[in-house]
TORVEXMAR-491496 format. One record per residue (C-alpha): residue number from 0; z, x, y; residue in one letter. Coordinates in pm, 1 decimal. Example, Ala and Ser with C-alpha at 12.3 -4.5 7.8 and 13.67 -1.06 7.14 Angstrom:
<pts>
+-----+----------+----------+----------+------+
! seq !       up !     east !    north ! type !
+-----+----------+----------+----------+------+
!   0 !    780.0 !   1230.0 !   -450.0 !    A !
!   1 !    714.0 !   1367.0 !   -106.0 !    S !
+-----+----------+----------+----------+------+
</pts>
This chain:
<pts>
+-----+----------+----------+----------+------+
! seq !       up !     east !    north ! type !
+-----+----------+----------+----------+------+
!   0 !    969.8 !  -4826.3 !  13078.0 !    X !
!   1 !    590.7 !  -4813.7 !  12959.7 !    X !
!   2 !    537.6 !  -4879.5 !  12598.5 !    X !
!   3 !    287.2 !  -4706.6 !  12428.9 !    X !
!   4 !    -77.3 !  -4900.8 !  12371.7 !    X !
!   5 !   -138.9 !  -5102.0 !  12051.8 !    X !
!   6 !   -472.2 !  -5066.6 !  11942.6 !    X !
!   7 !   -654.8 !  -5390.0 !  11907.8 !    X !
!   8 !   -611.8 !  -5539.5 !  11621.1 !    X !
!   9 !   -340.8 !  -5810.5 !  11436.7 !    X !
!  10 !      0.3 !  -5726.7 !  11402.4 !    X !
!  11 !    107.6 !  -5592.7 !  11016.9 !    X !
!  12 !    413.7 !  -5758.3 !  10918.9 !    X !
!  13 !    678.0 !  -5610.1 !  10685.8 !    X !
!  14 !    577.6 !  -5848.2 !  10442.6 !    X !
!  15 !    260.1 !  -5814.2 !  10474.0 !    X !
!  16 !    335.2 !  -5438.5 !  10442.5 !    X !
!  17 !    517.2 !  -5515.3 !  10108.0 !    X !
!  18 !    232.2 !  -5636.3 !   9988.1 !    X !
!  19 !      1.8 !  -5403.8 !  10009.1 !    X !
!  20 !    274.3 !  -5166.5 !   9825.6 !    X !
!  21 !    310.4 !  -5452.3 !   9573.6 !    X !
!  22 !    -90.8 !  -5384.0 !   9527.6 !    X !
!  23 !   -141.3 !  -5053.0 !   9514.7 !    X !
!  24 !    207.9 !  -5063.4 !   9258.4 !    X !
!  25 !    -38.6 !  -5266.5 !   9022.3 !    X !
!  26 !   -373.7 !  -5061.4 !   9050.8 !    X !
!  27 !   -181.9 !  -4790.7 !   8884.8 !    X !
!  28 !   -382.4 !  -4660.5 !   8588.1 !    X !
!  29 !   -277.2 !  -4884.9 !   8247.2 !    X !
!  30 !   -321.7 !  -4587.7 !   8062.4 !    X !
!  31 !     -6.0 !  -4397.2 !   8258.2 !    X !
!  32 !    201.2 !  -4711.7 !   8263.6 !    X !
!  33 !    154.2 !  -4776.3 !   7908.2 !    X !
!  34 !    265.3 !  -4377.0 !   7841.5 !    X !
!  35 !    567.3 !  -4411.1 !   8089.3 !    X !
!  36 !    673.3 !  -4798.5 !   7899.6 !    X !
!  37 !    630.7 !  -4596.2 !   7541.9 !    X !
!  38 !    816.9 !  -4274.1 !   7586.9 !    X !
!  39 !   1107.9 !  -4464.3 !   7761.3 !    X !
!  40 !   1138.6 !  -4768.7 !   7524.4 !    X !
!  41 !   1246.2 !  -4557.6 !   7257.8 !    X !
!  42 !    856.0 !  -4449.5 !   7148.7 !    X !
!  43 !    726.1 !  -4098.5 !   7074.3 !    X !
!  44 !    361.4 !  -4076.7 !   7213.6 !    X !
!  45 !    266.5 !  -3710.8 !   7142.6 !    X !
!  46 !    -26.2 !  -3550.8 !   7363.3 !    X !
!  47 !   -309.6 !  -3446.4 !   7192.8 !    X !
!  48 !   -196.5 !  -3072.8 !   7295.7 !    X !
!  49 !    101.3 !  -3132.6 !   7102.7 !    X !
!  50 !    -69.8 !  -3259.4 !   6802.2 !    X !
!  51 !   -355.1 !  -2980.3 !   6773.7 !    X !
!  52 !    -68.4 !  -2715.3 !   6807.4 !    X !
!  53 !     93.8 !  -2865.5 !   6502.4 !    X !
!  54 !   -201.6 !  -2876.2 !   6329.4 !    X !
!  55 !   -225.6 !  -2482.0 !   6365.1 !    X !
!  56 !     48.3 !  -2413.5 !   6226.7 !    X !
!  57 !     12.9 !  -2552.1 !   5902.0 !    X !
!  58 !   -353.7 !  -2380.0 !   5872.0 !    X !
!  59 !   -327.2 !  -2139.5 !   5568.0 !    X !
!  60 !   -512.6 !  -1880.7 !   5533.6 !    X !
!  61 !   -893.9 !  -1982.5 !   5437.4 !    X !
!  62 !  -1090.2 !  -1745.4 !   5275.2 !    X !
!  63 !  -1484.1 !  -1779.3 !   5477.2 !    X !
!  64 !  -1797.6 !  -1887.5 !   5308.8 !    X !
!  65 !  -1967.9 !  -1549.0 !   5386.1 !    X !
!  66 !  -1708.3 !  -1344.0 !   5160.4 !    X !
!  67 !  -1859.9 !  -1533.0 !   4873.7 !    X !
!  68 !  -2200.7 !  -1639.7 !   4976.9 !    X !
!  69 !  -2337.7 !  -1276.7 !   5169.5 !    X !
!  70 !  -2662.2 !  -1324.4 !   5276.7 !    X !
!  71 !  -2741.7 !  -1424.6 !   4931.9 !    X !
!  72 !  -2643.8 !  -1778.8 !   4898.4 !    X !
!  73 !  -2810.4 !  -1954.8 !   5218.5 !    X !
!  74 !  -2760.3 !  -2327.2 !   5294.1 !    X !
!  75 !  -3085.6 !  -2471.9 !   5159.1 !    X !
!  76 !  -3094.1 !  -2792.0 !   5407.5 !    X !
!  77 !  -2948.5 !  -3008.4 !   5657.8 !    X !
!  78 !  -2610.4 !  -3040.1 !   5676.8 !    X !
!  79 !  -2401.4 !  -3324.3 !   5885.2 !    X !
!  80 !  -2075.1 !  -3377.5 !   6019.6 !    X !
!  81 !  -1852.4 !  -3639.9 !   5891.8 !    X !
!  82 !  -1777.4 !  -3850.3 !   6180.6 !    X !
!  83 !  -1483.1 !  -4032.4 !   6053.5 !    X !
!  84 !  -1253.7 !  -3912.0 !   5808.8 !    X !
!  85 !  -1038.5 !  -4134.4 !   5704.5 !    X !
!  86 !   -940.5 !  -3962.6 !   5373.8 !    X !
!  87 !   -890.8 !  -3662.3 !   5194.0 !    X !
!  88 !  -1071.2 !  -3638.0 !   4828.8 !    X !
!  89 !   -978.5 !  -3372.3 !   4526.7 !    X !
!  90 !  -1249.9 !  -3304.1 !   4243.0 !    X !
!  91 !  -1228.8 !  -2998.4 !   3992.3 !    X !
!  92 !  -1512.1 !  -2829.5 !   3908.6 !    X !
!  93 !  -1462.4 !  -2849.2 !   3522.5 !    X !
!  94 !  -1552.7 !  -2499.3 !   3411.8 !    X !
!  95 !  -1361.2 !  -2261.7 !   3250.8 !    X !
!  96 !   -992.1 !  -2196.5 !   3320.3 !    X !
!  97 !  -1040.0 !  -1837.1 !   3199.6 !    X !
!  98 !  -1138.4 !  -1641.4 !   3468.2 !    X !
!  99 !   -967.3 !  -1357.2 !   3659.1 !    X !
! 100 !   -927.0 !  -1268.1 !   4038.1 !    X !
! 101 !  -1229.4 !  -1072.2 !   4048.1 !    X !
! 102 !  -1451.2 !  -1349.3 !   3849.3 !    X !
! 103 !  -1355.2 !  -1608.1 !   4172.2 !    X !
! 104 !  -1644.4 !  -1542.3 !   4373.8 !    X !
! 105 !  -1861.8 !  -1588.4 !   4056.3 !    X !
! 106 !  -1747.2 !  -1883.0 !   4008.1 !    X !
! 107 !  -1839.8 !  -2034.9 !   4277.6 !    X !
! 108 !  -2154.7 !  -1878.7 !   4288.0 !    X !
! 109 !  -2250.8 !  -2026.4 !   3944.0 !    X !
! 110 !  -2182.9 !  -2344.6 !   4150.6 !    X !
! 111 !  -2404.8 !  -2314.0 !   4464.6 !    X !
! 112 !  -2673.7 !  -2232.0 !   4176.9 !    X !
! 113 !  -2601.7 !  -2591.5 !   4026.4 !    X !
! 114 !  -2538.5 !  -2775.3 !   4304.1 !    X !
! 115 !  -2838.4 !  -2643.3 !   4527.5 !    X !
! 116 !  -3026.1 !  -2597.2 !   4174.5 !    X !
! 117 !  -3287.6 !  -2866.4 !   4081.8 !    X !
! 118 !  -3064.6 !  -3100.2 !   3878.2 !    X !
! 119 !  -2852.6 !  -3130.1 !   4187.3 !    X !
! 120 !  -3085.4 !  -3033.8 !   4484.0 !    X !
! 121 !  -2781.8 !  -3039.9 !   4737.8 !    X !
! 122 !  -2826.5 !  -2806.7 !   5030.3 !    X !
! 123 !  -2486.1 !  -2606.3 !   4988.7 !    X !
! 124 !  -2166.9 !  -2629.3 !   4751.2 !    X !
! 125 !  -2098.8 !  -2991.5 !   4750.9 !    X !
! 126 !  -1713.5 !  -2883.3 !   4838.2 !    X !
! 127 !  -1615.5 !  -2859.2 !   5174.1 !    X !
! 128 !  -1267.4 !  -2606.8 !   5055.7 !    X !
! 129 !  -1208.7 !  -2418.6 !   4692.2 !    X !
! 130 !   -868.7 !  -2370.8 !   4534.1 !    X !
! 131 !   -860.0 !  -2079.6 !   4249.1 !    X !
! 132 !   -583.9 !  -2087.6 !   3991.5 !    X !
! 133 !   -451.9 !  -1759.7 !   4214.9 !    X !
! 134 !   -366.2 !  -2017.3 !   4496.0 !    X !
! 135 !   -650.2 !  -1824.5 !   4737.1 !    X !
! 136 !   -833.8 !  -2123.5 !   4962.7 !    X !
! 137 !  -1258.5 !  -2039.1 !   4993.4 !    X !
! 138 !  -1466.2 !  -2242.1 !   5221.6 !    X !
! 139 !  -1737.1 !  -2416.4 !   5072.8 !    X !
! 140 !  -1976.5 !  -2605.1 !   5236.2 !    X !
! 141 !  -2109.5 !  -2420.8 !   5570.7 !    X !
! 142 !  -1930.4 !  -2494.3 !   5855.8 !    X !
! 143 !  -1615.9 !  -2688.2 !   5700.7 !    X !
! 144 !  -1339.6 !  -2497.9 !   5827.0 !    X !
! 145 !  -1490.2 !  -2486.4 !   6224.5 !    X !
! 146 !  -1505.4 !  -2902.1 !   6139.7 !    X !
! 147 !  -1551.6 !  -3180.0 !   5930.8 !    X !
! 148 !  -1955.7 !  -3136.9 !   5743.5 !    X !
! 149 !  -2038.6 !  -3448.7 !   5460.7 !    X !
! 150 !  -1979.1 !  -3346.5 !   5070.2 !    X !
! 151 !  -2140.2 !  -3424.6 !   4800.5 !    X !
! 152 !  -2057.7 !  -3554.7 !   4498.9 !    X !
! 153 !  -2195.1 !  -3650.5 !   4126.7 !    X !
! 154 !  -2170.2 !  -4046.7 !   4136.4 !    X !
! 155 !  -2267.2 !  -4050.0 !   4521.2 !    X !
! 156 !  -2030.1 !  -4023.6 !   4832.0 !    X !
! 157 !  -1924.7 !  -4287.7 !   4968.4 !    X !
! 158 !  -1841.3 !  -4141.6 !   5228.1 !    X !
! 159 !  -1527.6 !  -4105.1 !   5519.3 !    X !
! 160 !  -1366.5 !  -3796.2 !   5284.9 !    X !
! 161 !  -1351.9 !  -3407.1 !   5270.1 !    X !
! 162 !  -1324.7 !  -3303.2 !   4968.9 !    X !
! 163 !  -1132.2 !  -3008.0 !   4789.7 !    X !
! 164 !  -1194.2 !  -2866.9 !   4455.1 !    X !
! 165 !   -998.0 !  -2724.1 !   4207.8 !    X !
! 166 !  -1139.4 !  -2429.2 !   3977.2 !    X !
! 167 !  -1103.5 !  -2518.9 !   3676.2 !    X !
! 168 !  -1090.9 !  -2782.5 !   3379.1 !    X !
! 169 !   -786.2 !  -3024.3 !   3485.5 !    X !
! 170 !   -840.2 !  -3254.5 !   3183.1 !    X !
! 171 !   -792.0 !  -2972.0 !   2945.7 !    X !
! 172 !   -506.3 !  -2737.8 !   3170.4 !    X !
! 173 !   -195.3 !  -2805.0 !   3427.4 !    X !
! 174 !   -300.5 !  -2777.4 !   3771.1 !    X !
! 175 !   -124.2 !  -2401.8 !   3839.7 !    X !
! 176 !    184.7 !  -2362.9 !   4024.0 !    X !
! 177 !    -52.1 !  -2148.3 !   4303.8 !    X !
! 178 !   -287.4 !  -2401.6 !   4301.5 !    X !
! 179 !    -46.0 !  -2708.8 !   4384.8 !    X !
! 180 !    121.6 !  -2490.5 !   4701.8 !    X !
! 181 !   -226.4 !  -2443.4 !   4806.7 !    X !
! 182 !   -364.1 !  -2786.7 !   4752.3 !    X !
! 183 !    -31.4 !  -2902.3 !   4959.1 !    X !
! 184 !   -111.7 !  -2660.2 !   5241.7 !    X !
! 185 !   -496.3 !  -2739.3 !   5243.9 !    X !
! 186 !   -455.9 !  -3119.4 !   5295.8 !    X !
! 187 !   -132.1 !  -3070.7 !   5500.1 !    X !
! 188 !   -361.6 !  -2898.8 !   5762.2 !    X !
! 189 !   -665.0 !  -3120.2 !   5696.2 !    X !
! 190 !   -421.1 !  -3445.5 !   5724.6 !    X !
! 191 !   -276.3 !  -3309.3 !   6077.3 !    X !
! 192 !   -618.3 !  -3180.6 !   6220.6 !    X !
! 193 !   -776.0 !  -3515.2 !   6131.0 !    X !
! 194 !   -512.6 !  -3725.3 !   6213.4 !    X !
! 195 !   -525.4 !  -3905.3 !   5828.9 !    X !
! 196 !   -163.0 !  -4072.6 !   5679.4 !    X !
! 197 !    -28.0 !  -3876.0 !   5425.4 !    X !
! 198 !    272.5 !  -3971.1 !   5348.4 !    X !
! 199 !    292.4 !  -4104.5 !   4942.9 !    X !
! 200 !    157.6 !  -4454.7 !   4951.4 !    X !
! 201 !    -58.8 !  -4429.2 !   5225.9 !    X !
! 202 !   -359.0 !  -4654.9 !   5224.9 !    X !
! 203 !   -697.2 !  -4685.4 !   5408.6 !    X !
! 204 !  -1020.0 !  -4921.1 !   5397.5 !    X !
! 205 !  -1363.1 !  -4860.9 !   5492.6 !    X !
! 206 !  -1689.0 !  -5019.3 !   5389.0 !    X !
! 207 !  -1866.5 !  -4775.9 !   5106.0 !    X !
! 208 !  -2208.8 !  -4575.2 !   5218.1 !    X !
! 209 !  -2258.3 !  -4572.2 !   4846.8 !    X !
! 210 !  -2168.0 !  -4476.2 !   4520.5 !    X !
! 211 !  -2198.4 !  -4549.6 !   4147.7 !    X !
! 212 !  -1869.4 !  -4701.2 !   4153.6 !    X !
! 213 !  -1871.8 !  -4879.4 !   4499.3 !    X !
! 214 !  -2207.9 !  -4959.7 !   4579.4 !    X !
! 215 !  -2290.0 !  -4921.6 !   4976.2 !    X !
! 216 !  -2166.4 !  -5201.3 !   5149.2 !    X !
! 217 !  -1829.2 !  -5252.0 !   4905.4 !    X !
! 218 !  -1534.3 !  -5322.5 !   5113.6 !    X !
! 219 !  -1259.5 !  -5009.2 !   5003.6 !    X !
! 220 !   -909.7 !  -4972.6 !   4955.4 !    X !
! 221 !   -840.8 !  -4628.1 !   4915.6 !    X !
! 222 !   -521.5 !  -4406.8 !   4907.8 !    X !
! 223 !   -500.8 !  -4132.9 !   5203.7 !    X !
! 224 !   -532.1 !  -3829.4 !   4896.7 !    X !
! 225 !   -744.3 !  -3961.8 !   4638.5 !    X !
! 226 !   -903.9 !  -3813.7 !   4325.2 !    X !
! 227 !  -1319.0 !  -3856.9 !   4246.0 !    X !
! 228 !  -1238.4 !  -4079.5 !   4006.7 !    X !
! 229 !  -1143.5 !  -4347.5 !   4256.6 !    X !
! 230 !  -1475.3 !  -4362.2 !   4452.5 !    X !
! 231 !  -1708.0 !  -4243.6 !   4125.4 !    X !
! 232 !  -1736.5 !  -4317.6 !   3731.9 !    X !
! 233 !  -1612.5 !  -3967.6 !   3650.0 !    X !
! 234 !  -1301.5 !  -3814.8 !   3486.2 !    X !
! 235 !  -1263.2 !  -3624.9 !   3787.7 !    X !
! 236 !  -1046.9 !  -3435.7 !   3880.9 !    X !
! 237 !   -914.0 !  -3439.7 !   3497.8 !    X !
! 238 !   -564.2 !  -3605.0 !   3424.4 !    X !
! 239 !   -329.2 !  -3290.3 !   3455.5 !    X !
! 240 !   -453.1 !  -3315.9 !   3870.2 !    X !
! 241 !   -464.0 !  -3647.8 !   3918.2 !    X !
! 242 !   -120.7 !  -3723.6 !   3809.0 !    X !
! 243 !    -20.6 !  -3524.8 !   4058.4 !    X !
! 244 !   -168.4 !  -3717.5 !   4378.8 !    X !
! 245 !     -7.0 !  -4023.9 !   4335.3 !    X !
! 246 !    374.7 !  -3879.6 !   4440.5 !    X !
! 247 !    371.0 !  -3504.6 !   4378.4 !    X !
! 248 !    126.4 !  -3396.2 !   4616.7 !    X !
! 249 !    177.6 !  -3658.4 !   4900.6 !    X !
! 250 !    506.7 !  -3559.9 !   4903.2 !    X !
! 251 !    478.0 !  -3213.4 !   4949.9 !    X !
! 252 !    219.2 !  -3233.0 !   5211.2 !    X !
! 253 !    423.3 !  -3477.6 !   5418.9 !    X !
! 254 !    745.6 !  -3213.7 !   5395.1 !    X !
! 255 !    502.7 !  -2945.8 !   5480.2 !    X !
! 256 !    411.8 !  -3145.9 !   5780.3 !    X !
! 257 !    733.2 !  -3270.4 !   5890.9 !    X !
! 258 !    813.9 !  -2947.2 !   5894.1 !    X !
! 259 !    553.7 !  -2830.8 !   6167.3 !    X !
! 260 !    624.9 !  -3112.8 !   6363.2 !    X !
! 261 !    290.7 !  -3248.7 !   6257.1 !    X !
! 262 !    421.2 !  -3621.3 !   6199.4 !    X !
! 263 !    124.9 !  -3824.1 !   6000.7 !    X !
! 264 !    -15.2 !  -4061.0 !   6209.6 !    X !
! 265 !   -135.6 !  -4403.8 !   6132.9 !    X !
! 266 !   -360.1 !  -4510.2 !   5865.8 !    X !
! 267 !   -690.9 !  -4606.2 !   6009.9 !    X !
! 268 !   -807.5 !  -4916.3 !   5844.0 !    X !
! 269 !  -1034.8 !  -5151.4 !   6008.8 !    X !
! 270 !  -1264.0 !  -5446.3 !   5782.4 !    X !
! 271 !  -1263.8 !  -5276.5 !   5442.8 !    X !
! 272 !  -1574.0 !  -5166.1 !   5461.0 !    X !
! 273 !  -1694.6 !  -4146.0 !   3262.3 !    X !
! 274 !  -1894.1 !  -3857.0 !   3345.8 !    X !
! 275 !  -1825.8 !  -3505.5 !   3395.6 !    X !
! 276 !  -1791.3 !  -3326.9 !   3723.4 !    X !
! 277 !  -2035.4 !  -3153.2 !   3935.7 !    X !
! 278 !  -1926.6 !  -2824.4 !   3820.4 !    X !
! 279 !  -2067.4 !  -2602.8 !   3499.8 !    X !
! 280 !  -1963.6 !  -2612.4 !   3152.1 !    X !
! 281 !  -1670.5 !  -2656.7 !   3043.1 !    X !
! 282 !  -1351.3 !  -2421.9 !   2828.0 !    X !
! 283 !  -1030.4 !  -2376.8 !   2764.3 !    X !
! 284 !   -758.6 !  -2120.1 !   2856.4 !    X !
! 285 !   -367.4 !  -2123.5 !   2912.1 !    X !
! 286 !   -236.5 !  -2256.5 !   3245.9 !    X !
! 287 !     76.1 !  -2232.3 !   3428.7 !    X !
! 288 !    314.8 !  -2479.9 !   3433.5 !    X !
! 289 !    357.5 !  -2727.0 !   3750.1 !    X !
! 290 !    573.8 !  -2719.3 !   3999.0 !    X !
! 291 !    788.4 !  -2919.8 !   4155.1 !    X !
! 292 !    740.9 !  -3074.1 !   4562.3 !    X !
! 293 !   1039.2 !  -2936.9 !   4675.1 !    X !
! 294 !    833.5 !  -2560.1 !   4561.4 !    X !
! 295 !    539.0 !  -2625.6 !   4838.8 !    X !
! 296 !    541.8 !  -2414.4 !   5111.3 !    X !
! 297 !    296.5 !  -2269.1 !   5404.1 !    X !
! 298 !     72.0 !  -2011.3 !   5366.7 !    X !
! 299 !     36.1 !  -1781.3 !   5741.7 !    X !
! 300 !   -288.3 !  -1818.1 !   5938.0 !    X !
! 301 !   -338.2 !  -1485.2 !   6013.8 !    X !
! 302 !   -358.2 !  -1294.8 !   5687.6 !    X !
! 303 !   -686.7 !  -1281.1 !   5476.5 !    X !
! 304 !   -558.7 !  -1307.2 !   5096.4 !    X !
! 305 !   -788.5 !  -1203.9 !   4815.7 !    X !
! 306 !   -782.6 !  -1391.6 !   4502.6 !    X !
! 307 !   -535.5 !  -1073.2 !   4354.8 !    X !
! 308 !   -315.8 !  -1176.1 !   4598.9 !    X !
! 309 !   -327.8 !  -1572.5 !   4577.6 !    X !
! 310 !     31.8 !  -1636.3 !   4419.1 !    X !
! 311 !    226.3 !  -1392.6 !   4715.8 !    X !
! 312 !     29.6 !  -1640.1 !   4935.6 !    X !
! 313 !     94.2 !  -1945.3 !   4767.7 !    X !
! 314 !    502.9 !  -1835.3 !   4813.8 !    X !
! 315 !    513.5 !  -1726.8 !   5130.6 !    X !
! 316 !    721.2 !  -1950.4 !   5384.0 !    X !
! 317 !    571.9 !  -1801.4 !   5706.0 !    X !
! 318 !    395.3 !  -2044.1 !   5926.3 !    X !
! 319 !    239.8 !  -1842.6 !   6265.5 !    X !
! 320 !    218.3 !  -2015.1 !   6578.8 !    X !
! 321 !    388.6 !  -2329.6 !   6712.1 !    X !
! 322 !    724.2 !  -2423.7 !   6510.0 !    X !
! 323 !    844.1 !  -2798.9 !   6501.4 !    X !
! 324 !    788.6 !  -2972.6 !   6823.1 !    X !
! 325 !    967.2 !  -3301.8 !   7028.6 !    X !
! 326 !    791.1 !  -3591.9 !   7049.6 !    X !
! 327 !    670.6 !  -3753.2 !   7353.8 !    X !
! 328 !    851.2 !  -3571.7 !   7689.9 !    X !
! 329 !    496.6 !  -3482.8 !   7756.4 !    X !
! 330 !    333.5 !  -3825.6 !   7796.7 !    X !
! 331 !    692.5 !  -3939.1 !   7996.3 !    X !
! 332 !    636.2 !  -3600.8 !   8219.0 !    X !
! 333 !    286.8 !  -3720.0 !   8311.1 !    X !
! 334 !    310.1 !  -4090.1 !   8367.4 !    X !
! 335 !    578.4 !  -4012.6 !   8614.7 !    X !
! 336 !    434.6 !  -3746.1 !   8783.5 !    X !
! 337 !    155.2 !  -3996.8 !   8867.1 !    X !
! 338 !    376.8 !  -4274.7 !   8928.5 !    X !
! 339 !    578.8 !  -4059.4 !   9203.9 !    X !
! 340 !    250.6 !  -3959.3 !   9377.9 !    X !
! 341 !    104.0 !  -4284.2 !   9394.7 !    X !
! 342 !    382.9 !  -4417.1 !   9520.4 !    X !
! 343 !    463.1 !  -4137.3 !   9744.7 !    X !
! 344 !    113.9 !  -4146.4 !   9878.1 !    X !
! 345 !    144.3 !  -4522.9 !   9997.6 !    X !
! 346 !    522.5 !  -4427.4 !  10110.0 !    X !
! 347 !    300.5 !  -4199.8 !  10361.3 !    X !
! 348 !     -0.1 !  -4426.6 !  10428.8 !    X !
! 349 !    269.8 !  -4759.1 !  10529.6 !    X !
! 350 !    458.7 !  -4521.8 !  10763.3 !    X !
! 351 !    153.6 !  -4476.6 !  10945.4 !    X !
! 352 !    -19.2 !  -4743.0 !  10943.3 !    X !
! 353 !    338.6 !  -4891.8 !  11091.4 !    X !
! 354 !    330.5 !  -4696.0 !  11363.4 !    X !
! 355 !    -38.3 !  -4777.6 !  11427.5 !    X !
! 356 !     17.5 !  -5113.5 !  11442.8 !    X !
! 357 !    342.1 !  -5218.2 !  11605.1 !    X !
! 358 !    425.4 !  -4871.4 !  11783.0 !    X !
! 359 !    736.4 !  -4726.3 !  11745.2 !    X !
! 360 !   1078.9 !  -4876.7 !  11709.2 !    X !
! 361 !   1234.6 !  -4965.6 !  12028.6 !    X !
+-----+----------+----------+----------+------+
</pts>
């Protein structure tokens, strides 16, 4: 019986053969063995799909810059993204507490006149996000709700933040029931798109760019949702709010995003690296009374809500989009897809080469 040629060439042995699978077994990508050792070790990596759909659905509804600004209020000057975030910062605007729905978009007109005025000389609303006492979220700064764009503040910023105001004097009034459900869902979505630790107690550290109270350079401590007073020498945001973003507020935001299946992710720390606010003059008016955490609930992404409508908004329990989702059966899903073709692929390339080099069996 004629056997078949072998080509020229030294003879593979099985282990030999087991080798090379051994080999290619440990070229596979860290990355996918790391997700595969995590989601079946009892860890929950999330893919980044997973994350930005959870992030959606907590995004209320944002009133836009344009619907108070027109074509009248332009941005006066350069304007740059905030590169790292690491937490979220409320103000108030200290003016009056005695304005009505339709006075809103005064309001914060009078402010892009002080803040881009000469005293200030800021080149849009120093606020990236409003809050009325009606509950209705307004864009501020230019570009804030497509990403994160660098505040400003009276003290100096020291940077790492996005900032949210309140309208109104907080040292004088309660933060309104509409406003807390709003401030909630604003930093809920804010903490989930930018992937900051909410939850009450949450801490980060970064080294200051600069401010009258932490001079650039200052190594930070900071909590996650902080209040102007902690990074300048300013009453900010006024007692009434501040109280409320020690436990209040951190708690409802971290329901809130429990709830979308938005879990808040790590801290980021790495080396920690009395005036009034930026606002207009100040006055006095009656407030509503605070509410309590377990009150906070999501506003729907769809619907445009004018500041009439800001406490049906500030109720509603609608969130659009993507409900609560599972954890990490995507990153398992992936790692062992590539796992199986890798190893299916050398499965394919030893059979051959085994036949190449010792022929078939006899």
């Amino acid at each position: 019986m004629n056997r078949p040629r072998r080509l020229a060439g030294p003879t593979l042995s099985r282990r030999r053969l087991l080798g090379i699978g051994a080999a290619v077994a440990a070229s596979v990508s860290p990355l996918t063995r790391a997700t595969v050792a995590g989601a079946t070790s009892g860890g929950s990596p999330r893919s980044p799909l997973l994350a930005a759909q959870a992030a959606e659905a907590l995004r209320p509804a944002i009133r836009p810059r344009a619907d108070w600004a027109g074509g009248e209020q332009p941005v006066k000057g350069a304007l740059v993204p905030e590169d790292d975030v690491r937490f979220l910062l409320v103000h108030h605007t200290a003016s009056t507490n005695a304005y009505d729905a339709d006075g809103v978009v005064g309001q914060i007109r009078g402010f892009y006149d002080f803040h881009t005025g000469p005293e200030k000389g800021w080149p849009d609303v120093a606020y990236n996000f409003f809050i009325d006492r009606f509950g209705t979220i307004w864009e501020g700064r230019e570009g804030s709700v497509a990403g994160p764009v660098r505040g400003d503040a009276t003290g100096g910023s020291q940077g790492f933040a996005l900032l949210c105001s309140l309208i109104g004097n907080y040292a004088e009034e309660p933060v309104t029931a509409e406003q807390q459900a709003s401030l909630s869902q604003l930093l809920a979505w804010l903490g989930a798109t930018y992937a900051v630790d909410t939850t009450p107690g949450a801490m980060t550290s970064f080294v200051s760019r600069g401010s009258n109270k932490w001079p650039a350079g200052t190594e930070v401590s900071a909590r996650t949702i902080s209040g102007h007073r902690d990074m300048s020498t300013t009453s900010c945001p006024g007692d009434f709010a501040y109280d409320l973003l020690a436990d209040d507020i951190p708690l409802r935001v971290s329901a809130l995003r429990e709830a979308a299946g938005a879990e808040p992710a790590t801290s980021t720390t790495e080396t920690p690296g009395t005036t009034a606010d930026d606002g207009g003059p100040t006055s006095s008016a009656t407030g509503d009374p605070a509410v309590s955490a377990a009150d906070a609930a999501p506003a729907t992404s769809e619907s445009t809500v004018t500041p009439g409508d800001g406490a049906d908004a500030a109720t509603a329990a609608t969130v659009d989009g993507v409900g609560p989702t599972d954890g990490g059966d995507d990153g398992l899903s992936t790692g062992l897809v590539v796992l199986g073709a890798v190893l299916g692929a050398f499965a394919a390339i030893g059979g051959v080469i085994s036949r190449v080099w010792t022929g078939p069996d006899e």
